[in-house]
KEDREN-824010 format. One record per residue (C-alpha): residue in three letters; residue number from 1; x, y, z. Coordinates in steps of 0.5 Angstrom, whole numbers, plus 500, padded with zeros to 3 digits. Each point is the difference from the previous one (the first is absolute). Layout:
KEDREN-824010
REC  aa   i   x   y   z
REC ALA NUM   X   Y   Z
...
end
This chain:
KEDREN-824010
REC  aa   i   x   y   z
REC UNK   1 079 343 503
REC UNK   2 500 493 501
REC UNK   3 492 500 502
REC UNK   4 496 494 499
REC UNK   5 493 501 496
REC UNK   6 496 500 505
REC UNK   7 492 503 502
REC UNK   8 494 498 503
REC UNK   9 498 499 507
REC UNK  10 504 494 504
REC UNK  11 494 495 504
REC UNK  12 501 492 498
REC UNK  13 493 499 502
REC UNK  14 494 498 494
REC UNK  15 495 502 504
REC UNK  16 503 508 499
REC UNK  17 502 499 493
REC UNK  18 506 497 497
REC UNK  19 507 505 501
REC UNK  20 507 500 496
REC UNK  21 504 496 506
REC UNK  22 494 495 499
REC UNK  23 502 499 493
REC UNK  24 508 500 501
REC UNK  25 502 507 501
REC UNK  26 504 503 506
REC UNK  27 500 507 501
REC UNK  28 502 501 506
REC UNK  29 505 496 498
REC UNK  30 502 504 495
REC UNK  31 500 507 503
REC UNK  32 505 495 506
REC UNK  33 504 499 493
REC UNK  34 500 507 498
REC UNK  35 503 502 507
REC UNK  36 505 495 500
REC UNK  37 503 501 493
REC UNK  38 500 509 501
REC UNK  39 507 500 504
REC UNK  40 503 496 494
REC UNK  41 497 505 495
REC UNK  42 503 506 504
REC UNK  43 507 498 500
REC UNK  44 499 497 492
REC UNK  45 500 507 498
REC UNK  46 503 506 496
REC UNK  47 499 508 501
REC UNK  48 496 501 494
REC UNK  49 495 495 503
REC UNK  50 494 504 501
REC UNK  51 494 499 507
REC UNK  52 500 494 504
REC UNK  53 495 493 500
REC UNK  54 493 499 499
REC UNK  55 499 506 493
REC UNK  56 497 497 494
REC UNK  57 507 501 495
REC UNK  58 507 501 504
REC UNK  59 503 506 497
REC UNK  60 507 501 497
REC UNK  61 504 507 499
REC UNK  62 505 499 494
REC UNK  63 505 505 502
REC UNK  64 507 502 498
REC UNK  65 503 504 495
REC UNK  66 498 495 494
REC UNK  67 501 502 493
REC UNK  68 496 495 497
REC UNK  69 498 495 504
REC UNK  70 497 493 497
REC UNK  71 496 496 504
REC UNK  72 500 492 500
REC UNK  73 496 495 503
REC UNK  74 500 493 501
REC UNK  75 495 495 504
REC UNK  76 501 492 502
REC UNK  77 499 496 505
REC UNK  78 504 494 504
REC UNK  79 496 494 497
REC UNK  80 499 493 503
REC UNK  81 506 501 504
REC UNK  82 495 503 504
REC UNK  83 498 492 501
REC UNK  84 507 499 504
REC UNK  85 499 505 504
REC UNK  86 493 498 503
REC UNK  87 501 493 501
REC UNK  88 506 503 505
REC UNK  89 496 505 502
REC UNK  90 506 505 499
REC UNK  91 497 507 496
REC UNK  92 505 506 501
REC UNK  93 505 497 495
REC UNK  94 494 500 494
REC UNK  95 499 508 501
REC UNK  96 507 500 499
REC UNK  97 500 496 493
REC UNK  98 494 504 498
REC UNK  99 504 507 500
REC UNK 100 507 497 497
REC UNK 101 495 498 494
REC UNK 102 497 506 499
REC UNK 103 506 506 501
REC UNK 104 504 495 497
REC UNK 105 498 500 494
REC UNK 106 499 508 500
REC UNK 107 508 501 501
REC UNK 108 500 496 494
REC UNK 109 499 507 496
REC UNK 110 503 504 505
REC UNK 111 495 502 503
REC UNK 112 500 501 509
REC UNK 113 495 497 503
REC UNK 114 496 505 503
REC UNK 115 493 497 504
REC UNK 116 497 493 499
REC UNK 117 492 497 501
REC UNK 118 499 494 503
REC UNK 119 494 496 499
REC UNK 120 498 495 505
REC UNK 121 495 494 498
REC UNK 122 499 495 506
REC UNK 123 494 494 502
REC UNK 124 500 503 508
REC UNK 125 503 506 502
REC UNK 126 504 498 506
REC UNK 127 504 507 501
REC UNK 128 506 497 503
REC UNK 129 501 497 493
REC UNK 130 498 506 497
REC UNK 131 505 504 504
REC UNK 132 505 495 500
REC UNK 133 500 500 491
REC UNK 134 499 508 500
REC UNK 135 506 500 505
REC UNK 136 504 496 495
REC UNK 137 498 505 495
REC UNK 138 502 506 503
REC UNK 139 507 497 502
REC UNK 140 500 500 493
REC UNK 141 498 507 497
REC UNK 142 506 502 506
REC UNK 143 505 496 496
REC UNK 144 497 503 492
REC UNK 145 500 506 504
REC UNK 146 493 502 498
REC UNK 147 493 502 503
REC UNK 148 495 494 503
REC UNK 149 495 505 497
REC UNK 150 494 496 502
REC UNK 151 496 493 497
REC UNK 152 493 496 501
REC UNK 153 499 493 504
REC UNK 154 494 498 498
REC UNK 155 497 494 504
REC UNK 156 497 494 495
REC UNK 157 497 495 503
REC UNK 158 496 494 496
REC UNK 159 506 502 495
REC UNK 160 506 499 503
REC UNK 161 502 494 506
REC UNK 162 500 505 507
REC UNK 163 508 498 500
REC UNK 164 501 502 493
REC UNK 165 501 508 497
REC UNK 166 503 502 494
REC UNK 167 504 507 499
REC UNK 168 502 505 494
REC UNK 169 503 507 501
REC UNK 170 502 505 495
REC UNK 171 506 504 501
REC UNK 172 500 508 496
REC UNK 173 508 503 499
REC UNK 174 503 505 496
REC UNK 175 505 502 495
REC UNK 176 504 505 497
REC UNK 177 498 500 493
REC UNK 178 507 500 497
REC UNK 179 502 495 506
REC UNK 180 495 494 497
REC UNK 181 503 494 499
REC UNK 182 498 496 494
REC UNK 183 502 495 495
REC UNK 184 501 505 495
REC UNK 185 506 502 504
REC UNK 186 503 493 500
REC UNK 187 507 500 495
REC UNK 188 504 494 498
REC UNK 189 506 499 504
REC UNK 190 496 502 506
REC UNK 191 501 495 506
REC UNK 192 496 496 504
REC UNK 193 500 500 508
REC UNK 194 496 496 503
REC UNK 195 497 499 508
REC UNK 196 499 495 504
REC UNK 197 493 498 502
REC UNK 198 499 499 508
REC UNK 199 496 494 497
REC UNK 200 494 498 496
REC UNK 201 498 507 501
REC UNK 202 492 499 498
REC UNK 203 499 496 494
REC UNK 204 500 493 498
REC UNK 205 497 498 506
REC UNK 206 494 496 498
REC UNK 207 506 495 497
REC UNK 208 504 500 506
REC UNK 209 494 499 504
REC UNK 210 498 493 496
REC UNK 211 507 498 500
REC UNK 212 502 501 507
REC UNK 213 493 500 504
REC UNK 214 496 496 496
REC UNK 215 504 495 496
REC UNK 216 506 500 504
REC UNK 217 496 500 508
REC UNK 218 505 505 503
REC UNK 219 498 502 506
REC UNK 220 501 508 500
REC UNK 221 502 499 507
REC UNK 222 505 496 500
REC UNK 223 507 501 499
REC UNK 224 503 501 493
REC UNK 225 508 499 501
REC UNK 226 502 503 494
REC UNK 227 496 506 503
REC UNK 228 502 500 507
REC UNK 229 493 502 501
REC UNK 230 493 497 499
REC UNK 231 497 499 493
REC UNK 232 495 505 502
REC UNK 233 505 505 503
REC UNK 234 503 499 493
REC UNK 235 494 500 495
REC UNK 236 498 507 504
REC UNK 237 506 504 499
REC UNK 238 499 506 498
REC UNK 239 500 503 493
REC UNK 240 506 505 500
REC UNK 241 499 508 499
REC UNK 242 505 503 495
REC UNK 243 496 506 499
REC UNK 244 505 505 504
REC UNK 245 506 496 497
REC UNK 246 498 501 494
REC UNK 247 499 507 500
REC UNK 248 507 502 504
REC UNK 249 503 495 495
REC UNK 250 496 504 494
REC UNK 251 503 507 503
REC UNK 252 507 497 500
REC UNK 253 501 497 494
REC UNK 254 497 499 493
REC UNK 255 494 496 499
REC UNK 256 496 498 495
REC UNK 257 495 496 503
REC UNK 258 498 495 505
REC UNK 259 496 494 500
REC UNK 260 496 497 506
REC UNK 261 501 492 500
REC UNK 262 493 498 501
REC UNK 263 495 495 497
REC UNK 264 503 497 493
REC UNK 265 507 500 503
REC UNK 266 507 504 499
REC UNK 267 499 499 491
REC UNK 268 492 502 499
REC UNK 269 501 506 504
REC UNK 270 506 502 498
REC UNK 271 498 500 494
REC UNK 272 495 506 502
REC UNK 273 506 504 499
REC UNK 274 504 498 495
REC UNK 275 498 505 494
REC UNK 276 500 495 492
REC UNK 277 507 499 497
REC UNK 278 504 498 506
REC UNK 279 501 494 505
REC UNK 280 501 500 507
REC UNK 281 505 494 501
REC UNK 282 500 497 507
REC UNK 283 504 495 502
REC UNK 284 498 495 505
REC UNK 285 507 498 502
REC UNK 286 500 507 505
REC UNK 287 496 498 505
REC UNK 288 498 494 505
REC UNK 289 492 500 500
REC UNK 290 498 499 509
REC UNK 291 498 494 502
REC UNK 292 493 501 500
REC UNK 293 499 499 492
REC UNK 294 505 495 499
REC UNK 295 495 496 506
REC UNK 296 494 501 495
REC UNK 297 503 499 494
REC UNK 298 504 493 502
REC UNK 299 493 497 504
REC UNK 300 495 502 495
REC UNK 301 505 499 494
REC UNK 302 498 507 497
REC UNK 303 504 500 494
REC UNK 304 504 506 501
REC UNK 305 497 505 494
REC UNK 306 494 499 504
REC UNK 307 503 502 506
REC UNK 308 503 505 496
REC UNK 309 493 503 498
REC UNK 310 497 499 507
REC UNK 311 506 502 505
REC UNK 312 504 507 501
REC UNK 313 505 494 501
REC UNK 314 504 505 505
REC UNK 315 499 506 495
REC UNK 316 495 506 503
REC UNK 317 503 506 496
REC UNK 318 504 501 494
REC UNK 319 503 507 498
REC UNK 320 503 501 493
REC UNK 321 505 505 502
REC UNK 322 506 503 495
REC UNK 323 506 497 500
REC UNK 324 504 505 502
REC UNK 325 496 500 507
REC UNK 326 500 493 500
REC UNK 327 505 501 507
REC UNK 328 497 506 503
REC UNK 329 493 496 499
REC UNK 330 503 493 503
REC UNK 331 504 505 506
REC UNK 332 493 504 502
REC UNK 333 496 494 499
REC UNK 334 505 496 506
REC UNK 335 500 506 505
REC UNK 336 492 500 500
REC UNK 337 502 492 501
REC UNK 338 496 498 494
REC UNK 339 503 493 497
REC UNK 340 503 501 493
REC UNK 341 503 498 494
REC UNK 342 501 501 492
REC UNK 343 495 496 498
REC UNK 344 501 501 492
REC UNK 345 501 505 494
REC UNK 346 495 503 495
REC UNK 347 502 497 494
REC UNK 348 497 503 492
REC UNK 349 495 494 499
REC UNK 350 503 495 494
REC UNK 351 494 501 497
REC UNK 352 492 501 499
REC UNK 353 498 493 504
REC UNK 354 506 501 506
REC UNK 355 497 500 507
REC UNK 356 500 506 504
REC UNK 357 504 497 505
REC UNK 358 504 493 500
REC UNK 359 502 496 506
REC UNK 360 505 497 499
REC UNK 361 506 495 505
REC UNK 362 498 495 505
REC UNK 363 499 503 507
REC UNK 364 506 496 505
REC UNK 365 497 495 505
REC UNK 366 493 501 499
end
């Protein structure tokens, strides 16, 4: 798990022949990383994972009394949050984002996050780094509660700056057949509840960064009074895992769908899920986006669609839930300590040309 490319012999010296340390890559470094990192992995774990570290492929065990499992599989990364994070020298909350990016999307359909891999693609192994982003991992996959069944770091120098890496993972759940969430399930009359983001999760950060850092020359050190922390404090929050809300609102009540809020805003993806002939009908008036959006909208005078297709705008998860278990959803949503709200109604569309989902309102003091 997590082992660097490596081979060849290890000398520095021309006059016995060039080595791979010579052009850039550390193995022993690699192998430091791999024994730092295995204690993250032992606790990241689920009875079904099978073996230890150190084997080709990690294996898993699909146990239980399912009787028409569906598998489900998503892949994602943290992109150029990532740049946030190296400039502060902060790597545990990315290892975070990158699990919430990847099971949240598979509770989407209902499936339970079973084991996820990462990939790791980095300028110079510095195991600390290395241990310190797969530890963020781990606290992850805790969360999700699913397996860190195992990855790759791959060493990239001459491609990638020594400070520099890259992750992408991929996450694989289950699902009962006759449990599969979908848009085809979704009814006029369903309602729609929202959750609260933590922040920006992990989208839009390439606007963020060249409004606040470039255009703006905010130090991500300094204090920000509307946080009441650093602007890199902030800007690393992490992504929220709603997986295991999800699934216990999904045992309790009845939902149709969910939608993870993720690049492209609340309408792009929850237009994913809205079948043709009905609207979703949000109304903007519900909630008071956090201080971070209004902060890049106002200083890079972002026209508010473009927020709105950029930004979460502190939406990370929608459900659509029957209306005669919008209290239950609301009530087991709160116990797990889940920010929500009626966010809108599914309507029939008016005609062929009406958008699957319609903001509508003002939101108060942004």
């Amino acid at each position: 798990m997590n082992e660097p490319d490596s081979a060849a012999e290890n000398t520095n010296n021309p006059a016995e022949g060039l080595s791979y340390a010579a052009a850039g890559v550390d193995i022993d470094a690699g192998e430091r990383a791999v024994e730092l990192i295995s204690s993250h992995a032992k606790r990241a774990t689920r009875p079904e994972v099978l073996g230890g570290l150190g084997g080709f492929s990690g294996l898993f065990a699909l146990k239980g009394n399912y009787r028409e499992p569906i598998l489900a599989a998503a892949s994602d990364g943290v992109g150029t949050k990532l740049a946030v994070a190296q400039a502060v020298g902060k790597h545990d909350t990315v290892g975070r984002d990158l699990v919430a990016m990847c099971v949240d999307d598979l509770v989407v359909c209902g499936a339970e996050p079973l084991f996820l891999q990462d990939y790791i693609a980095i300028g110079k192994v510095i195991p600390e780094t290395v241990a310190e982003i797969v530890g963020g991992i781990a606290d992850g996959c805790v969360e999700a509660g699913c397996a860190l069944l195992g990855g790759e770091t791959a060493e990239h120098p001459g491609l990638m700056r020594d400070d520099h890496y890259d992750l992408s993972a991929t996450a694989v759940g289950v699902v009962e057949a006759d449990a599969l969430l979908s848009p085809e399930k979704v009814r006029a009359g369903d309602v729609v509840i929202a959750m609260g983001s933590s922040g920006l999760h992990s989208n839009g950060y390439s606007l963020a960064r060249k409004v606040l850092l470039e255009w703006g020359h905010m130090d991500l050190f300094g204090h920000v009074e509307e946080f009441g922390r650093t602007l890199g404090e902030e800007l690393l929050e992490p992504t929220r895992i709603y997986a295991r809300d999800c699934l216990a609102l999904a045992a309790e009540a009845d939902v149709r769908t969910y939608c993870h809020v993720t690049g492209g805003g609340l309408a792009e993806n929850l237009a994913r899920v809205i079948p043709a002939g009905l609207t979703a009908e949000l109304e903007r008036s519900t909630w008071t986006p956090a201080p971070i959006f209004s902060l890049i909208g106002h200083r890079g005078r972002v026209a508010q669609l473009e927020m709105e297709r950029t930004f979460n705008m502190g939406v990370g998860m929608v459900a659509v839930v029957a209306p005669e278990d919008t209290d239950r959803a609301q009530a087991v949503l709160t116990a797990r300590h889940v920010d929500n709200w009626v966010l809108g109604t599914i309507k029939r569309a008016a005609d062929a040309d009406t958008d699957r989902v319609e903001l509508v309102g003002e939101h108060p003091r942004f």
